[in-house]
N, C-alpha and C positions, 0 to 999 in steps of 0.2 A: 463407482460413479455412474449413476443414469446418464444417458446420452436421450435427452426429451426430442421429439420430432418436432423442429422448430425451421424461420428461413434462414437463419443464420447461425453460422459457428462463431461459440464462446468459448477462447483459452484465457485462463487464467495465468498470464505475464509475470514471472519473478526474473529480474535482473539482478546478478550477483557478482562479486569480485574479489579477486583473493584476497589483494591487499585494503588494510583499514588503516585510519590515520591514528584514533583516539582509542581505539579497543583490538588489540591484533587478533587477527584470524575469528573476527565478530560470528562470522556465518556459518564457523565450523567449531567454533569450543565449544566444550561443554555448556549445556545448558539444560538444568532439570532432568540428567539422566539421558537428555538427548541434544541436541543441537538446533539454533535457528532455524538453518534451512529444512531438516528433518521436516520438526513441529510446522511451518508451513504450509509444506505440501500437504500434508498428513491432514491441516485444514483444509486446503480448497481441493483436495482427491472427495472429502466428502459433501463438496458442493453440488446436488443434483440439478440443477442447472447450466452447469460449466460441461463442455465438452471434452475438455483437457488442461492439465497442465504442463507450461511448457519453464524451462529453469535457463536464462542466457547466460553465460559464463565462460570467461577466459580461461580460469583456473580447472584444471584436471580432477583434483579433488573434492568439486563443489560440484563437476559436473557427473564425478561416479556417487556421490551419494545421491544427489536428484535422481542418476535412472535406478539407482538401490530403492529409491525410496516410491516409484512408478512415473515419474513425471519424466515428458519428453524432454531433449538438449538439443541446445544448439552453440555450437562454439564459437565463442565473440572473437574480429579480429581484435589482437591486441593492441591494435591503432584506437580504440574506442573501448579500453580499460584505463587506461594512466588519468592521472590527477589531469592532466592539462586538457583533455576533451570539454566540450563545453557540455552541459547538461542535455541542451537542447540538441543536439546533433546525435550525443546518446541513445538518446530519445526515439529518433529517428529513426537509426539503424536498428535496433532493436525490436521495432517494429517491422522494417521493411524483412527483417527475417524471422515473421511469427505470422504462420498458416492461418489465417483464420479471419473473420468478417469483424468479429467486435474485441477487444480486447480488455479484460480487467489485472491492470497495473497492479499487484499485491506486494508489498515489502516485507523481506522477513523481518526486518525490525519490529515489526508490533504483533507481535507473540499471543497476545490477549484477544486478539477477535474472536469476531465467532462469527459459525458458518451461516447462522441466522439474517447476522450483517451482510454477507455475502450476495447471498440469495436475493436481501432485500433489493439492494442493490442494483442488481441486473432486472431484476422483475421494474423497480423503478424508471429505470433507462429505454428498455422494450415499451414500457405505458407511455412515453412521454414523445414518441418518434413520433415527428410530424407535428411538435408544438412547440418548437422553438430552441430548444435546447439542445444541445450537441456534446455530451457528456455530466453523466452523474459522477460526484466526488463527496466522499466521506470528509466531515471537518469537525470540528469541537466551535461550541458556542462560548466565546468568549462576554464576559461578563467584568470588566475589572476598570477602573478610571485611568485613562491612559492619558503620559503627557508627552510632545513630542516638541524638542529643544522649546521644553521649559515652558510649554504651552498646556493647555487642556487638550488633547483631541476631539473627547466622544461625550462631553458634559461643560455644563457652565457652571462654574465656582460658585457663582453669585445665589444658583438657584437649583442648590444640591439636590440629587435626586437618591431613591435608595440604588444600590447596587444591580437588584433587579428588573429595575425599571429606566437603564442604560441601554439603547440600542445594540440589537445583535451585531457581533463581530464575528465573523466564519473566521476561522484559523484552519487552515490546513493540513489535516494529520496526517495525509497518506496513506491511509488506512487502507485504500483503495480508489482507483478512478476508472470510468467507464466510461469507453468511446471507439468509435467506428475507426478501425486499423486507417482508412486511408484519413482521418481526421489527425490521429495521431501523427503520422507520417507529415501534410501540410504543414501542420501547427508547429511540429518537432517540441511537442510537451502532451501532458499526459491529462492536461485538464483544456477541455476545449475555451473557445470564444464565449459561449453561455453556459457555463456551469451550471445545473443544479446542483446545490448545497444539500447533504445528507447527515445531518448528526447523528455522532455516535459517542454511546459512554467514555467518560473519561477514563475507566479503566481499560477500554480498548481500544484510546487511543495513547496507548501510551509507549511511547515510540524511544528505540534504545540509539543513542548517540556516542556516550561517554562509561567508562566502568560502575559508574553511579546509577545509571538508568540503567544497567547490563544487571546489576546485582536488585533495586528494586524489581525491576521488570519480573526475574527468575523468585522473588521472594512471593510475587502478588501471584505468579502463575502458580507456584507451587499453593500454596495456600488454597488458589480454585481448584485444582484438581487433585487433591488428596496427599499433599506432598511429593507429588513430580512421579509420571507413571514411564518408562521407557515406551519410546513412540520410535 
């Protein structure tokens, strides 16, 4: 990883945790020959932009393969691992112990990025200082006729339109979010007050939750990269 002579330090932020609800030990099975957390690093180590990566984690085992794999650790109090913490307090802490001036938020769940996206990313967030926005965020453009309790939301029945030509709907993928540490820290989230909206493919955004998206996910990565190469 290039360390570019810039005014600010950028870590690339993964939060992880031993325990999973719907997929056990998500962060550390097998996957393609290697493992989520592996394959992440292993992306944003070849961000030349990023200063570092840093992996937060309660569990022992997440946090010896992060320094296996080059990325710095830090060990989360187990106060701010269990189900009952609130997102946002997470959030918080997690930042208030990650060295650095700007921070990009990465989840190993979406396996499919690319360091492309990455890169964009942060070059987008350094352009935009001083115009209003206060964090870039990776989202999928949704496109689809939505109803909520039994209503239209985003079209009128009466005076169909095509699919296309539905107002954009940002969704969320987590793909990545970019935003000044002590922004983070206030807000206690990871996507600031004025977001800019960054779309990214739907094959990279596509984010594992349940054993379904664990086995798609591992089928569509394998596929891009020659049948799954050990990383």
């Amino acid at each position: 990883m290039n360390k570019p002579n810039k005014k600010y330090t950028v870590a690339a932020l993964i939060g992880v945790r031993g325990g999973s609800q719907r997929v056990e030990k998500k962060n550390s099975r097998s996957f393609s020959n290697s493992n989520l957390l592996r394959i992440k690093i292993k992306q944003l180590l070849e961000v030349p932009n990023l200063d570092k990566v840093v992996v937060n984690s309660e569990d022992e085992e997440l946090l010896a393969i992060a320094r296996e794999s080059g990325a710095e650790t830090v060990k989360r109090d187990p106060a701010f691992a269990t189900d009952g913490v609130s997102t946002s307090d997470y959030y918080k802490n997690i930042a208030e112990n990650c060295d650095a001036d700007i921070i990009l938020s990465a989840t190993v769940t979406t396996p499919l990025m690319r360091k492309e996206s990455y890169e964009k990313g942060i070059k987008k967030f350094l352009e935009l200082e001083g115009q209003g926005f206060d964090s870039v965020t990776s989202c999928t453009v949704l496109k689809e006729f939505l109803y909520v309790d039994g209503k239209p939301l985003n079209y009128d029945p009466s005076n169909q339109v095509r699919s296309q030509d539905l107002p954009n709907i940002f969704v969320l993928n987590y793909g990545y979010s970019i935003l000044f540490r002590e922004n983070m820290i206030k807000n206690k989230n990871i996507v600031g007050k004025k977001p800019c909206f960054v779309p990214i493919s739907k094959i990279e955004s596509v984010d594992i939750d349940t054993l379904e998206d664990f086995f798609i996910a591992e089928t569509l990565y394998e596929a891009i990269n020659e049948g799954g190469k050990p990383s």
